[in-house]
C-alpha positions as CSV (number, residue, x, y, z in Angstrom):
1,X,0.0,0.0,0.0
2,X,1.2,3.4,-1.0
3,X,2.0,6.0,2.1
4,X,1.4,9.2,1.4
5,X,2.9,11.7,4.3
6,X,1.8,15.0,4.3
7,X,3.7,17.7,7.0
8,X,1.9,19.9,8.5
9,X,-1.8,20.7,9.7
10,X,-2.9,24.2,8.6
11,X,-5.8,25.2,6.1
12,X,-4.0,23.3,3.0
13,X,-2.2,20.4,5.1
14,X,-5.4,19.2,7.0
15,X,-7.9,20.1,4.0
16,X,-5.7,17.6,1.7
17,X,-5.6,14.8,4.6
18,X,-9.2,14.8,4.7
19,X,-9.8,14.4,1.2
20,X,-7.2,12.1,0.6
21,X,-8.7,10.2,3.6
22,X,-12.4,10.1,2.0
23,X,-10.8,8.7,-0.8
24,X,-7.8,6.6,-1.1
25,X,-7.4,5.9,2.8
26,X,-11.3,5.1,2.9
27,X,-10.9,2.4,0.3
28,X,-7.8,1.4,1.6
29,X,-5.7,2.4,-1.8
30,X,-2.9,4.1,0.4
31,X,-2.2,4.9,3.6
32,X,-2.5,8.6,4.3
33,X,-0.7,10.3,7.6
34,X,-0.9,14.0,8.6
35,X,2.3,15.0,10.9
36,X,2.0,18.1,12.5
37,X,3.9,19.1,15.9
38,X,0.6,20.2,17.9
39,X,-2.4,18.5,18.7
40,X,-4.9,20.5,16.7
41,X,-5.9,22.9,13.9
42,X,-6.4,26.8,14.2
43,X,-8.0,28.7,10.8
44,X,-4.5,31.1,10.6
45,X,-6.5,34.4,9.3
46,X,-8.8,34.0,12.8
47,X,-5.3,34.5,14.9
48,X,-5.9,38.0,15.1
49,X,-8.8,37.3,16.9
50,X,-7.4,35.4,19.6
51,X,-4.9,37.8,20.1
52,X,-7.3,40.4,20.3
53,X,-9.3,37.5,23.3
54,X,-12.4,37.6,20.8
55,X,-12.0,34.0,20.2
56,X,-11.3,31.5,22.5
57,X,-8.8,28.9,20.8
58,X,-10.3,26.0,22.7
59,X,-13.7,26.2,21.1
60,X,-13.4,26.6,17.4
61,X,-10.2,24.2,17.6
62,X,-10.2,20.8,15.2
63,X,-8.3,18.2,16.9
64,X,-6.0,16.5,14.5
65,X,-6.9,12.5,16.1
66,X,-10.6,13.3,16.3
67,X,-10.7,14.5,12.7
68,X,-8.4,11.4,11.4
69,X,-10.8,9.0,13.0
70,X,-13.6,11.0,11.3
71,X,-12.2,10.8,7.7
72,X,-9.8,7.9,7.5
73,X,-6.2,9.0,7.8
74,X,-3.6,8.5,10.2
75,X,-2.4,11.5,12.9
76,X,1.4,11.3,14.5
77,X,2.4,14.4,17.0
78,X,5.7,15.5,16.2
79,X,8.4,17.4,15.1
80,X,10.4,17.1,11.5
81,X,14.0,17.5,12.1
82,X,15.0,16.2,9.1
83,X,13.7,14.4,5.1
84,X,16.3,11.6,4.3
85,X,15.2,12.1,0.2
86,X,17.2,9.2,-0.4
87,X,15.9,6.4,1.8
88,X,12.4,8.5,1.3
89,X,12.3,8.7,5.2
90,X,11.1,11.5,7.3
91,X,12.9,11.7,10.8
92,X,11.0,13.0,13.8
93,X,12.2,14.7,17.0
94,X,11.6,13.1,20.4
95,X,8.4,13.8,22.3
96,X,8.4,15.2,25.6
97,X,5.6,15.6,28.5
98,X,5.9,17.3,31.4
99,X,10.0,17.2,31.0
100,X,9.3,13.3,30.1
101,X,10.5,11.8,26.9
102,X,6.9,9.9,25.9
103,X,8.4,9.0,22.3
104,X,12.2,8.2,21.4
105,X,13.3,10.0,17.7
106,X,12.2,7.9,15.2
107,X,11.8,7.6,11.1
108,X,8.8,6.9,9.2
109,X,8.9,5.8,5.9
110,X,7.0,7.4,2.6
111,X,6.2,7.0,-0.8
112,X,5.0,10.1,-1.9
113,X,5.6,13.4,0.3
114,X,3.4,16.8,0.7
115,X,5.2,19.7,2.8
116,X,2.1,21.8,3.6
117,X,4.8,23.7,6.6
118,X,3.1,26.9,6.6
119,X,5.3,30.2,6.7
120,X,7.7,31.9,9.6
121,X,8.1,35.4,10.2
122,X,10.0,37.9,8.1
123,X,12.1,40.2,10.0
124,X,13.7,41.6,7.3
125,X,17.5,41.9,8.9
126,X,16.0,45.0,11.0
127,X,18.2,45.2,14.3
128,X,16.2,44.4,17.8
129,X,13.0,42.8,15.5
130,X,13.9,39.3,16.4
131,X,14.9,40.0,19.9
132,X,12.0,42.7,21.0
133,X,8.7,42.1,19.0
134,X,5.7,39.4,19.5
135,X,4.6,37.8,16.2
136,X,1.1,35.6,15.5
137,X,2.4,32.6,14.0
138,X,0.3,30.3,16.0
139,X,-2.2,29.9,19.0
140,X,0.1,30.2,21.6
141,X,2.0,33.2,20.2
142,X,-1.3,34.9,20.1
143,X,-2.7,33.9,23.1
144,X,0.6,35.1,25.0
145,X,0.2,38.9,22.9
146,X,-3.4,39.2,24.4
147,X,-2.0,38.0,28.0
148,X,0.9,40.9,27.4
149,X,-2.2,43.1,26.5
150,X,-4.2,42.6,29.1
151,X,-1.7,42.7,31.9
152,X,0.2,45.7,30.3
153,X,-3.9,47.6,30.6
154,X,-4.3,46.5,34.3
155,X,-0.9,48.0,35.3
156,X,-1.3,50.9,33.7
157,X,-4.1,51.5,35.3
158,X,-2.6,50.9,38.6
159,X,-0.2,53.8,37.5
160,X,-3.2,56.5,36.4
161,X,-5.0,55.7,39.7
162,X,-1.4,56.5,41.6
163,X,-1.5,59.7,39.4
164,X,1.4,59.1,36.7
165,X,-1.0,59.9,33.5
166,X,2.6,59.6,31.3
167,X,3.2,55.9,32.3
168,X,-0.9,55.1,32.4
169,X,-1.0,54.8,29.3
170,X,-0.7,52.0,26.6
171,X,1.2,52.2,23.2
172,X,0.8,49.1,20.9
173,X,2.9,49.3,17.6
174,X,2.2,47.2,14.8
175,X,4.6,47.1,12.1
176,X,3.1,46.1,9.2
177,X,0.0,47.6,7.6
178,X,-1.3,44.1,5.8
179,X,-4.7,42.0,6.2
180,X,-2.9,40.7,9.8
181,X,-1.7,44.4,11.0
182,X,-4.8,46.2,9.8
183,X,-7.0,43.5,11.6
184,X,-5.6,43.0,14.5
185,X,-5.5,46.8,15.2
186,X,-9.5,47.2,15.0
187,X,-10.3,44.2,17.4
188,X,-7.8,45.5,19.8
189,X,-9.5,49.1,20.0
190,X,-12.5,46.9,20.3
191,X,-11.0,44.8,23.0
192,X,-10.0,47.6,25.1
193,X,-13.2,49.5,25.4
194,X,-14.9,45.7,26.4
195,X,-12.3,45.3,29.0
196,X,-12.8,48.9,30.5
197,X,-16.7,48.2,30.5
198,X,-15.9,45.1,32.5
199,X,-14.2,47.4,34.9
200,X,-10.6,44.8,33.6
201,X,-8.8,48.1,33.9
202,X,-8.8,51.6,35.0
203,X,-8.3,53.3,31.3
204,X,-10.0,55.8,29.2
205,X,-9.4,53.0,25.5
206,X,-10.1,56.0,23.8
207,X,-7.2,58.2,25.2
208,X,-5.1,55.7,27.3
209,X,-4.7,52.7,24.5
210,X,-3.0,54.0,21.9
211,X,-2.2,51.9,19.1
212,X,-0.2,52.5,15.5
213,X,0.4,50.7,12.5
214,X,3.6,51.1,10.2
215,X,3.4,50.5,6.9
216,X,6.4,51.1,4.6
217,X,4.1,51.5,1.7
218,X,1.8,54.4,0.5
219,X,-1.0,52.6,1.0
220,X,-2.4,50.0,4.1
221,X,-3.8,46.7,2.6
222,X,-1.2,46.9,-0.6
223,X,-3.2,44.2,-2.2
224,X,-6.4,45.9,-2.6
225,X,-7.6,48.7,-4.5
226,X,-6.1,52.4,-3.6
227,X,-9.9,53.5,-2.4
228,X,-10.0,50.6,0.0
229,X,-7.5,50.9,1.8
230,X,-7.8,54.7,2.2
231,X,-11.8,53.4,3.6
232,X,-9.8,51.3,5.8
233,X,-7.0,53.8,6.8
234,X,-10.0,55.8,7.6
235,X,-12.0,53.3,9.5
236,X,-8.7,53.0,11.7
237,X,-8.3,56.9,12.4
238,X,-12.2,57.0,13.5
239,X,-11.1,54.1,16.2
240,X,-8.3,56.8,17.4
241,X,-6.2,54.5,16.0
242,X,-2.4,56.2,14.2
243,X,-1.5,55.2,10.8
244,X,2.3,55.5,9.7
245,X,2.1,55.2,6.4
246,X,5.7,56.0,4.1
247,X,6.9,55.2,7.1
248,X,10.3,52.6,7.1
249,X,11.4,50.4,10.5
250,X,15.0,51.1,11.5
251,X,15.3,49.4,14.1
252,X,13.4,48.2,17.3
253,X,14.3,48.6,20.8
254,X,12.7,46.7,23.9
255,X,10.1,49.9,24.5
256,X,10.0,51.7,21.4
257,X,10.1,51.6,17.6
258,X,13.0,53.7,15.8
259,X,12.0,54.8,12.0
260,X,14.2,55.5,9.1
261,X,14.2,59.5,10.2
262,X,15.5,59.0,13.5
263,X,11.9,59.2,15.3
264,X,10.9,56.7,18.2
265,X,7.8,55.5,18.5
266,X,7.1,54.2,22.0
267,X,6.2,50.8,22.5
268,X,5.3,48.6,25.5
269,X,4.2,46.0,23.4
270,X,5.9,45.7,19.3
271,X,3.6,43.2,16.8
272,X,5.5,42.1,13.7
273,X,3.3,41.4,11.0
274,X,5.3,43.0,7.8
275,X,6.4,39.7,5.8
276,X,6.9,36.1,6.1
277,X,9.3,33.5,4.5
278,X,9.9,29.5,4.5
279,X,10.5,27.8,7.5
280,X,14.3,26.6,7.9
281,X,13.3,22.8,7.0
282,X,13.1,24.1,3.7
283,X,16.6,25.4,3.3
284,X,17.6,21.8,4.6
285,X,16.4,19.5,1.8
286,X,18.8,19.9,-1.0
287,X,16.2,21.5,-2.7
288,X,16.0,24.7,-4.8
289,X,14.3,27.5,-2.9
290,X,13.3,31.3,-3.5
291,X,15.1,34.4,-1.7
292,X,12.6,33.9,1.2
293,X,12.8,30.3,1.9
294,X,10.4,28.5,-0.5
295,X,10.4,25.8,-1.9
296,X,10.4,26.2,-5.5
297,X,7.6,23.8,-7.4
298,X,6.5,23.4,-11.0
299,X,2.4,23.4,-12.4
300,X,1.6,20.1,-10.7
301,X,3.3,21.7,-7.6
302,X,6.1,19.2,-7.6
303,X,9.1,20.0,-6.0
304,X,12.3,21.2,-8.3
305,X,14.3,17.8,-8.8
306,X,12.3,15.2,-6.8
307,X,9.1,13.7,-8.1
308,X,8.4,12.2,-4.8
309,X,7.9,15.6,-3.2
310,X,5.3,17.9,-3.3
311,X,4.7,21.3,-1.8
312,X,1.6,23.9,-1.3
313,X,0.8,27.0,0.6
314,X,3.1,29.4,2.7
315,X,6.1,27.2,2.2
316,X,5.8,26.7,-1.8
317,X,6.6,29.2,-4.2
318,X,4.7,28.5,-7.3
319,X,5.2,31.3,-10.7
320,X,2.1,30.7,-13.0
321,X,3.2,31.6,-16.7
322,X,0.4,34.0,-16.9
323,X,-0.6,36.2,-13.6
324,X,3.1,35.2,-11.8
325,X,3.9,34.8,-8.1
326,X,1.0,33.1,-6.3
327,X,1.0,35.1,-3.4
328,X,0.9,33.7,0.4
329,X,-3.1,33.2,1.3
330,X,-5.4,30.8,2.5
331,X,-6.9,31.0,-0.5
332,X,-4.5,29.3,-2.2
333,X,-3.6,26.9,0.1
334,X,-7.1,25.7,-0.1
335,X,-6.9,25.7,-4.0
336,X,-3.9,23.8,-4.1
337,X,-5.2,21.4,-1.4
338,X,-8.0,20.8,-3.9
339,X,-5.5,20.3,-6.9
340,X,-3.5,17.5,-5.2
341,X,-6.3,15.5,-3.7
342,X,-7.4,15.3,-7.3
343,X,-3.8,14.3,-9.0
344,X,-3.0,12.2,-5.8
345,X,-6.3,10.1,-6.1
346,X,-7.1,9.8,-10.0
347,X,-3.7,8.8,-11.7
348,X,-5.7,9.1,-15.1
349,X,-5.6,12.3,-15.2
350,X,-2.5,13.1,-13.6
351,X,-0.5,13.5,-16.6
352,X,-2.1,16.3,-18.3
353,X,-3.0,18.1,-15.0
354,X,-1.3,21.5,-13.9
355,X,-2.4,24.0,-11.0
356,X,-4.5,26.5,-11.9
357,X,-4.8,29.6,-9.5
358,X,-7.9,31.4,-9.6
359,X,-7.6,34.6,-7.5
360,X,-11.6,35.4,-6.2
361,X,-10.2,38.3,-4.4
362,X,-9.7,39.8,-0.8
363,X,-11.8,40.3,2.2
364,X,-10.7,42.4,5.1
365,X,-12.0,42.9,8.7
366,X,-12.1,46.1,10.3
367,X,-13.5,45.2,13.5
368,X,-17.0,43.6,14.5
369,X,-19.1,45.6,12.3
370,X,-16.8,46.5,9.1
371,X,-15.2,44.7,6.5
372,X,-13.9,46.2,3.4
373,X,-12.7,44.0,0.0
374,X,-12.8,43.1,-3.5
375,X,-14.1,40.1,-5.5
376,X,-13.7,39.3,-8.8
377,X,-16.5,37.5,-10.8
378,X,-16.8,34.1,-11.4
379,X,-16.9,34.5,-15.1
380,X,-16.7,38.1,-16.2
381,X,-13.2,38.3,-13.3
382,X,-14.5,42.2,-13.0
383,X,-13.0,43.2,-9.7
384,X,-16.1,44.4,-7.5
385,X,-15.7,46.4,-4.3
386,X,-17.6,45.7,-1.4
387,X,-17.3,47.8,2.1
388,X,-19.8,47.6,5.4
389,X,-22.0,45.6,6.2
390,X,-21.9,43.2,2.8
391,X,-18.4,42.8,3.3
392,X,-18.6,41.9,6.8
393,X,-21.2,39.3,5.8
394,X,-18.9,37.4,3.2
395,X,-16.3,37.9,5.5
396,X,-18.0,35.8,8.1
397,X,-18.4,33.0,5.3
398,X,-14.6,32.5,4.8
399,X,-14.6,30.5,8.0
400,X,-17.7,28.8,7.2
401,X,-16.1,27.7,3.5
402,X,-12.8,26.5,5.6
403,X,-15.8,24.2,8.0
404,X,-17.4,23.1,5.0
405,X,-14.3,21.4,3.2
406,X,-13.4,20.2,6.6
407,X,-16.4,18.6,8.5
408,X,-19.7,18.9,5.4
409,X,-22.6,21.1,6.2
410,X,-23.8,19.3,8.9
411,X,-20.6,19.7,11.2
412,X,-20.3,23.3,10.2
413,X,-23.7,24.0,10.6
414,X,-23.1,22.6,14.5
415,X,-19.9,24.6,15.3
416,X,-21.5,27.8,13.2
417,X,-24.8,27.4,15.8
418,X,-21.8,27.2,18.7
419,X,-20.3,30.2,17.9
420,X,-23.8,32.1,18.0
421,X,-24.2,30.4,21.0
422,X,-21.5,31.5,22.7
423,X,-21.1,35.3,21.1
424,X,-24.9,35.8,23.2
425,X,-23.7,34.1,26.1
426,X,-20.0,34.8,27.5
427,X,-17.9,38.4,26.8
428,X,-16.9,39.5,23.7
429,X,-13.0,39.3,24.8
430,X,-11.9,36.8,26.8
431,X,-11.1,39.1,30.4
432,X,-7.8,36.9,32.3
C-alpha cells in the first residue's frame, strides 16, 4: 500500500488529509498520515482574533486524532527534524511531557511526500525585531500577545490611579499595515473598550490605548484597490487608531520603535506582521528554494528535482506563466489542497493536469461591524468592491467555507450554531 505523508496541519495540510482520507485511505488504496507538531488545527487568518481574546482557541479548535478517525487517515504528533530524500524517510524529533520523553526520535517511511509547513516570520534583517517584538504565527503566540495586552492595561491602570497619566497609558505598535496588522488593530480598539466596560482596567481606551500601525508603503492593505485601503486607513483613524504610512522600521528597541528619520515611537508591546518567509526545514532539503525560503515547485506543484515531493501554501513558491507569483493566502492553500487530492487520487488524469490559481479576491476585517474587499466575478473576473455591512457578511463566510471542506454542512452548521451560542452568552473578549 502506498504512504502518502503529508507535514503539517494548517488550512492546506489538513484540508488535503481529509480528502485524501475520504478517498484513497477510505478504500484502503494508500495509507495517508498527517504530521504536525501540535495536537490541533487553528484557521491562521482568525489568529488575530485570539490575540485580540475575541475568540477563544479551545472552542473553534479541530483536533487532528478526532478528525483522522472522522475521515480515515492517520495523525502522528511530532516534530520534523530532518527528510532523508534518499531512503524516502522523514525523521521525527523526540516527544516530551511534562519534561518526560513519551516518544524516542524515530523515522517513518514514505512513498509520496506533501510539505504543507506553513510560513515563519520575516524580520527583514531590522536590528532588535527578532529580539524585541511578539509575532502571531500560531495559537500560543497569540494567546501570549493578548495575556501581554491585558496585563500591560491592568498596570497601567494601577499607575493613572497613583496619578502618573505619562506611564498610564498604553502604546501598541504594529509594524506592518497588511490583512494581519490592519485587523488586529480594529479588534484590539475593540478589545480595550470591552475590557474597561468590564471594569478589567482603569483606562480611558479611547485616550489611554494608543495603538499605531507602520506600513512602509503608501497605502495600508497593498493588495487591494487604492480606495479601499484609504476606507480602511480611515476606519482605523475613526477608532483613534495612528497610521504610519511612508513610514520605514530602522530598528526596534525593547520599548519603542525607531524609524528610518530617527523618530521613536514608543512601544510597551511591538507586533510584527510585515512579511513572512519558509521555515528553515526548507533550506535543509537539498532543494531549490526562492530568496525567502520557499520551496520552489513546477504546475503540478512538484518539488524542483524530486518527483516524490510535493509542496503547497506558505512554504511553496509556485510562478504561474500567466498572472506570476501566487502570493501567500489561505486562498491558495485551499486551492492547491483541492488540486493534489485530485492528482494524488485519480492517476488518469495526472499526466495532463497542472495548478490552476484562480484569484476570487480579498476580504478584510475592520473590527465587528466592518469589513472592506474586492471580489472578482466568477466569469466576467470584473473586480467588484464591497465595504460595510456586505463585506462583513462574506467575511463571516470564509470560515464557514474553511468548516465546509473540513467537516460537510452538517458539522459546520453545529460549530456555526456554537459560535452564535457562545457570542450571546460569555464576553466579547476573553477578560484573564
Amino acid at each position: 500500500m502506498e504512504t502518502i505523508v503529508i507535514v503539517g496541519g494548517g488550512a492546506g495540510g489538513l484540508e488535503l488529509a481529509t480528502r485524501l482520507g475520504d478517498t484513497l485511505g477510505k478504500s484502503g488504496h494508500a495509507r495517508v498520515l498527517l504530521i504536525d507538531r501540535t495536537p490541533g488545527h487553528f484557521w491562521k487568518p482568525l489568529l488575530h482574533t485570539v490575540a485580540s481574546g475575541k475568540c477563544d482557541p479551545r472552542v473553534t479548535q479541530v483536533e487532528f486524532a478526532a478528525q483522522a478517525a472522522a475521515h480515515h487517515f492517520d495523525f502522528v504528533q511530532g516534530d520534523v527534524l530532518a527528510v532523508d530524500r534518499a531512503n524516502r524517510t522523514i525523521e521525527l524529533a523526540p516527544r516530551c511531557s511534562g519534561g518526560l520523553e513519551v516518544q524516542p526520535r524515530r523515522s517513518l517511511p514514505y512513498d509520496k511526500l506533501v510539505l504543507a509547513l506553513g510560513s515563519v516570520t520575516n524580520f527583514f534583517n531590522v536590528p532588535g525585531a527578532a529580539d524585541h517584538v511578539l509575532t502571531l504565527e500560531n495559537v500560543n503566540q497569540a494567546e501570549a500577545f493578548r495575556k501581554r495586552f491585558v496585563a500591560a492595561c491592568i498596570q497601567a491602570g494601577e499607575r493613572k490611579a497613583r496619578g502618573d497619566h505619562v506611564q498610564g497609558q498604553v502604546h501598541v505598535v504594529i509594524v506592518g499595515g497588511g490583512a494581519t496588522g490592519v485587523e488586529l488593530a480594529a479588534e484590539l480598539s475593540h478589545s480595550a473598550r470591552a475590557l474597561a466596560q468590564y471594569k478589567v482596567h482603569a483606562l480611558d481606551p479611547s485616550r489611554d490605548v494608543r495603538i499605531s500601525v507602520i506600513e512602509r508603503g503608501k497605502f495600508l492593505l497593498p493588495h487591494l484597490h487604492p480606495r479601499q485601503s484609504v476606507r480602511a486607513a480611515r476606519h482605523l483613524a475613526s477608532l483613534g487608531i495612528e497610521v504610519l504610512t511612508e513610514t520605514v522600521v530602522a530598528s526596534v528597541a525593547p520599548h519603542a520603535v525607531h524609524d528610518a528619520t530617527g523618530h521613536a515611537h514608543r512601544a510597551d508591546l511591538t507586533l510584527w506582521a510585515a512579511g513572512v518567509e519558509g521555515p528553515a526545514l526548507c533550506g535543509t532539503l537539498g532543494l531549490p528554494v526562492n530568496r525567502i525560503n520557499q520551496i520552489v515547485v513546477d504546475a503540478k506543484l512538484r518539488a524542483s528535482g524530486d518527483a516524490a515531493i510535493y509542496a503547497l501554501g506558505d512554504c511553496a513558491s509556485y510562478t504561474c506563466p500567466v498572472k506570476g507569483v501566487v502570493p501567500p493566502r489561505a486562498q491558495v492553500a485551499h486551492q492547491q489542497a483541492v488540486f493534489l487530492s485530485d492528482l494524488l487520487a485519480r492517476r488518469d488524469v495526472a499526466e495532463g493536469a497542472v495548478f490552476h490559481y484562480r484569484d476570487y479576491g480579498s476580504l478584510v476585517s475592520l473590527g465587528p461591524l466592518a469589513a472592506v474587499g474586492v471580489l472578482s466575478g466568477a466569469v466576467s473576473g470584473r473586480r467588484i468592491q464591497v465595504s460595510g455591512a456586505t463585506a462583513r457578511l462574506l467575511y463571516r463566510l470564509l470560515y464557514q467555507k474553511h468548516l465546509l471542506a473540513l467537516h460537510g454542512i452538517s458539522r459546520m452548521a453545529v460549530h456555526t450554531l456554537v459560535d452564535w451560542l457562545r457570542a450571546k452568552l460569555v464576553p466579547p473578549v476573553k477578560l484573564h
